[in-house]
C-alpha angles and dihedrals in degrees: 000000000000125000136197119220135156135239128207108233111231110248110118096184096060145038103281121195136233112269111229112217125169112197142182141168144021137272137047112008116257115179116203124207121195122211126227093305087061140218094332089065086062102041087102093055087046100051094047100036083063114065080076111024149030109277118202114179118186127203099219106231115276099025115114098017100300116135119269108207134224110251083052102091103132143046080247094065090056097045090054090043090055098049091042082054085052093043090054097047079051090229130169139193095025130161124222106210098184124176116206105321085015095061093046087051100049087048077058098047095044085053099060090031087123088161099050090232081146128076118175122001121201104199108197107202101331129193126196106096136091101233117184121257088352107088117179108252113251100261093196094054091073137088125213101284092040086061091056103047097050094042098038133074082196105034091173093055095057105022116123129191112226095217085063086054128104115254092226082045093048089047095059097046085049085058093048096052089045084055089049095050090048089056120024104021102079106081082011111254099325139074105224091226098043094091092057099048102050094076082078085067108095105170121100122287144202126194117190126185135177112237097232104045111133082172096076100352124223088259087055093053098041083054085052092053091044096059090060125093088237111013130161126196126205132170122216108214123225087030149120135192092325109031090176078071101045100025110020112156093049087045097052092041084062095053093046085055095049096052091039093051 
């Protein structure tokens, strides 16, 4: 059964908006972050997650049309705002499964874990690193096709053409990349101090990446995993930037061995 509620954000000096969450089982808490395509990137991980598990999905502010406010303005904001939501619940041994945006988020959010609320953390294709000779491409340089053809292991299979989509629809996905760039476009998609701190993150860690991701490349992941106290690396094959998506029965088989293992 999955339910829709909705959170206050703490910031008591300012107007603060209402937190969407979508959840859904029992069990551990899993937290699932979507990246800049938003929660429906993530609906798969969800569904499956929660036959064993609680599921609580968030909408980041600003995706799908919610309001984004003012004070928000990093992917730090939203990392402290999430473990602020699990402090709250006053919930305990919980994984943080984050695609894109979500991963770098949940690498935010382990960092400044000071009260070890988190216990294992899958990153999908994160960004949020500055990894050497391996540089993120720039996202909002591309058009539609170009998208495609840098996210995805079979372009021609998920490339849309804007002018076949919906204008309510556009519009949405207009919102979503404004959000992004707020908050993730200035430095573009990394802190410059994340890579060296991870190394203080000493739960387990997977790192998945798709084999055919020229967003944030395999070399750049494996950089990423490296940087963690106990990272693992693994590579889906047949896939691109969000290999749940391409490839999702040999993605989520990695991740139930993770968290069987």
């Amino acid at each position: 059964m999955t339910t829709s509620q909705t959170h206050t954000m703490r910031r008591p000096e300012s107007s603060e908006p209402a937190l969407v969450l979508s959840e859904s089982g029992t069990g551990r808490p899993v937290l699932i972050l979507h990246g800049g395509g938003g929660p429906a990137t993530v609906a798969g991980l969800a569904a499956h997650l929660a036959r064993g598990a609680h599921t609580i999905v968030p909408t980041h502010p600003g995706w799908n049309g919610t309001r984004r406010p003012g004070w928000l303005t990093g992917v730090d904001d939203l990392a402290l705002a999430y473990l602020h939501l699990m402090h709250d619940r006053g919930l305990s041994d919980v994984l943080v499964v984050g695609s894109s945006l979500g991963g770098w988020i949940g690498a935010e959010m382990a960092v400044r874990d000071h009260a070890r609320i988190i216990t294992g953390l899958v990153l999908i294709d994160a960004v949020g690193v500055a990894a050497e000779g391996e540089p993120s491409t720039d996202f909002f340089a591309l058009d539609a096709r170009g998208v495609a053809e840098h996210a995805y292991h079979d372009p021609d299979r998920f490339h849309v053409d804007p002018a076949d989509v919906p204008a309510g629809q556009l519009a949405l996905r207009q919102g979503d990349m404004a959000a992004l760039r707020a908050i993730a476009g200035d430095p573009y998609m990394y802190d410059p101090k994340l890579l060296r701190r991870l190394g203080r993150v000493q739960v387990p860690v997977l790192a998945l990446w798709g084999e055919s991701d020229r967003i944030v490349t395999p070399a750049y992941g494996a950089a990423y995993a490296a940087a963690f106290g106990d990272g693992r690396f693994e590579v889906v094959p047949g896939a691109g930037h969000m290999p749940q998506i391409e490839q999702p029965e040999a993605t989520l088989a990695l991740i139930d061995a993770f968290l069987a293992g």
